[in-house]
N, C-alpha and C positions, 0 to 999 in steps of 0.2 A: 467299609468304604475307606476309612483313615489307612489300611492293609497298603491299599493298589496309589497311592497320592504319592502323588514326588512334594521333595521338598517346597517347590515354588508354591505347585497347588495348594496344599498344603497354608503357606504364608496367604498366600491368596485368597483363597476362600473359606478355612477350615478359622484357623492361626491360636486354636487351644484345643485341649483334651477333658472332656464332662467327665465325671466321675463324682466318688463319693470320700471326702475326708472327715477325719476325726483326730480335733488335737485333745491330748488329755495328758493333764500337767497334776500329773500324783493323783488320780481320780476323779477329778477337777474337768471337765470335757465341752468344745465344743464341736457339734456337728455331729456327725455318726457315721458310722463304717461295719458293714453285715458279710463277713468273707464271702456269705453263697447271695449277693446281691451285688455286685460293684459298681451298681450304674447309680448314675446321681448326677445331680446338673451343676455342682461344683464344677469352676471351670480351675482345673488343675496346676495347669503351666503357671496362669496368673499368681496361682496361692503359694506355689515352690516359690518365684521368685521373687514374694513378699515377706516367705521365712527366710528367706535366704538373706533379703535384706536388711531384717531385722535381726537377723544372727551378727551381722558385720557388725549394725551399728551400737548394740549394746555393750560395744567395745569401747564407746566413745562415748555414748551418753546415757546418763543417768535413769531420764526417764523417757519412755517411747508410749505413746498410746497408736494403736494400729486398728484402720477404721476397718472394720469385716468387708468381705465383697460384696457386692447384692444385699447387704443388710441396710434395715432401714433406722437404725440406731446403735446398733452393737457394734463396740470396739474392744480389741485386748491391750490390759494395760499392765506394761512392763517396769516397774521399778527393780534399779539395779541395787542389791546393797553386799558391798564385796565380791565373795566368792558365787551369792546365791542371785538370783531373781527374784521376785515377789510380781506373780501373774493373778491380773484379775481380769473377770468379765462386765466391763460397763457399758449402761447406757447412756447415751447424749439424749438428753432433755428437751435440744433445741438447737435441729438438725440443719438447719438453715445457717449457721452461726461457724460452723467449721466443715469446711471443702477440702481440707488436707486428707491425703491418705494416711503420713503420718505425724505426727504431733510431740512436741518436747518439753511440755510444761503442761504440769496438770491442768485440766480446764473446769469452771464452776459449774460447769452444765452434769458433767459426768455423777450419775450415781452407779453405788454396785446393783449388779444384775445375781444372777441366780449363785454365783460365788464367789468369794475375792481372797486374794494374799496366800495362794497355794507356791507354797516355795519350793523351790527344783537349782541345783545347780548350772549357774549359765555353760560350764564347759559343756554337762549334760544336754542342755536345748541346741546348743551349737552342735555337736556330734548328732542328737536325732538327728536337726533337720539338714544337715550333708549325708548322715546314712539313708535318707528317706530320700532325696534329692537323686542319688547316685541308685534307688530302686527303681525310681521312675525312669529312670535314664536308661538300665539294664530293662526295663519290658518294654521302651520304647525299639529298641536294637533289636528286640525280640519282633517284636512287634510291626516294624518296618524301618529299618537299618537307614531308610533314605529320610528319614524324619528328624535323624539325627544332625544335620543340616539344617533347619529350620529356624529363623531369626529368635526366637523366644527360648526353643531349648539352646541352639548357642550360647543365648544372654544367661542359661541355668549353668550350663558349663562354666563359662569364662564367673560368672561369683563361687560357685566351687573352687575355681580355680585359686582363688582368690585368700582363700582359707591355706592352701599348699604351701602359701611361699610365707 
């Protein structure tokens, strides 16, 4: 169906891509990804242009906690120290208490979850997620070239773009 959609349709009715991700930070992982399975209800667009915003802003601030999509407590928490990250999986205690999507001071609610403090170089999560960013981009072209228009992947372009200059 998503093949034959023009752009507007698309905006209109469609306005993300389901699928299946998996982030994994030095074997540390959340979500999951099966090559001979791709379908998943991850909704895609959304989650690029939440690494993407998250890639910007660890340029700027120290600490990011980023509420998962559709999750009913899990967020990823990003402390900056230097050159590295320090990425953990926490849960809010008490969900009711924070409606931010993302967050810049640790909060008392948070505990760790299934793992915490896997360290990865920020250049390295910066490069993933614009190499992974610009795959989705190239199967979308593949995929239906007039999609490439579409207000959400525009918005994934232009924070690409944004890394360039």
């Amino acid at each position: 169906m998503i093949k034959q959609l023009s752009a507007e349709e698309f905006d209109r009715t469609i306005q993300d891509i389901n699928g299946a991700i998996e982030l994994n930070f030095n074997g540390c992982k959340y979500g999951m990804f099966f090559d001979d399975c791709p379908f998943g209800e991850e909704r895609l667009l959304r989650w690029f242009i939440d690494l993407l915003n998250i890639a910007e802003k660890i340029k700027t601030h120290h600490y990011i906690a980023y509420r998962i999509p559709d999750s009913s407590n899990l967020w990823l928490e990003f402390i900056s120290q230097e050159i590295e990250l320090s990425v953990s999986l926490v849960e809010d205690m008490d969900r009711d208490s924070i409606l931010d999507l993302y967050i810049y001071q640790p909060h008392k609610e948070f505990k760790y979850s299934h793992w915490k403090e896997s360290k990865i170089r920020k250049t390295s999560f910066i490069d993933e997620v614009i190499l992974n960013s610009q795959k989705l981009l190239n199967f979308i072209s593949v995929l239906n070239p007039q999609l490439l228009e579409c207000g959400t992947i525009q918005m994934i372009n232009a924070k690409m773009n944004n890394f360039k200059e």
